[in-house]
C-alpha positions in Angstrom: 43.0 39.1 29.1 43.6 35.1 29.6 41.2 32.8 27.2 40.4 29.8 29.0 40.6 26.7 26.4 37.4 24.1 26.8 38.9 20.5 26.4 36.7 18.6 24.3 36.4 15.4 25.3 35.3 13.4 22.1 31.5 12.7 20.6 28.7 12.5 22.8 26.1 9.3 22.4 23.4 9.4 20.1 20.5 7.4 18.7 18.1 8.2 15.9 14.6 6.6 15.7 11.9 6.8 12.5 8.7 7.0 14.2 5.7 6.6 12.2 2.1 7.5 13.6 -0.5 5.6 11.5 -3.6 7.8 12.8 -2.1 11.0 11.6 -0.1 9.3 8.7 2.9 11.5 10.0 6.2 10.5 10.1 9.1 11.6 12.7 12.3 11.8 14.0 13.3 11.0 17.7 17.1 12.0 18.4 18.2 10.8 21.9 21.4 12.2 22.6 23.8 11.8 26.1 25.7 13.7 27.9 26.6 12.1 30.4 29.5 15.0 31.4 27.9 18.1 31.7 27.8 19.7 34.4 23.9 19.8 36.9 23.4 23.8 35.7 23.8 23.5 32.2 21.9 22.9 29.3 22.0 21.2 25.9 21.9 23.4 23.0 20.2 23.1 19.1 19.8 24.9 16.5 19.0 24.2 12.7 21.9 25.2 9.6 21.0 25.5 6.2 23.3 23.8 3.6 24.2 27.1 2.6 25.8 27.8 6.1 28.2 24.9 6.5 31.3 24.2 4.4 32.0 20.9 4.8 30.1 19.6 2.0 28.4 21.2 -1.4 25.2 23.5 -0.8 22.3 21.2 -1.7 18.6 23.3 -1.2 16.8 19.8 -0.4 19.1 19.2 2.9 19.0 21.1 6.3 21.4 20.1 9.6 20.6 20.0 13.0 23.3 20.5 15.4 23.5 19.7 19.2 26.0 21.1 21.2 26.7 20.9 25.3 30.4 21.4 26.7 32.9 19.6 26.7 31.6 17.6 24.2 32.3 17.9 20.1 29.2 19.3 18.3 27.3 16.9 16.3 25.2 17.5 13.3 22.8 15.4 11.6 21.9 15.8 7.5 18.4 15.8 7.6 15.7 16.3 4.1 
């Protein structure tokens, strides 16, 4: 059975906005990420970790992470309260 190893090809581009509505009082998040790599068929992926999932730093109940993920690119996860 041959594996076939996925070059990764470094961090994609991100930006993260605070968005504030002042009708609803509610505040927000917008995360652009780019992929400018992947291939037409394919799609972005997300999914939200608790801190007790990860291991990179101490568990703190307060903080969750979201994590995008697309081939070939690194995954990327953002600390969020």
């Amino acid at each position: 059975m041959a594996l076939l190893a996925i070059v990764k090809i470094g961090r994609p581009g991100y930006r993260v906005t605070k968005q504030f509505d002042p009708d609803t009082k509610q505040r927000s998040l917008l995360f652009q990420i780019e992929y400018p790599e992947i291939e037409d068929n394919s799609k972005p992926r997300h999914r939200f970790m608790s801190s007790f999932e990860q291991r990179v730093q101490s568990c703190d109940k307060r903080y969750q992470y979201l994590l995008f993920a697309a081939e070939p690119y690194e995954i990327i996860a953002f600390k969020v309260q």
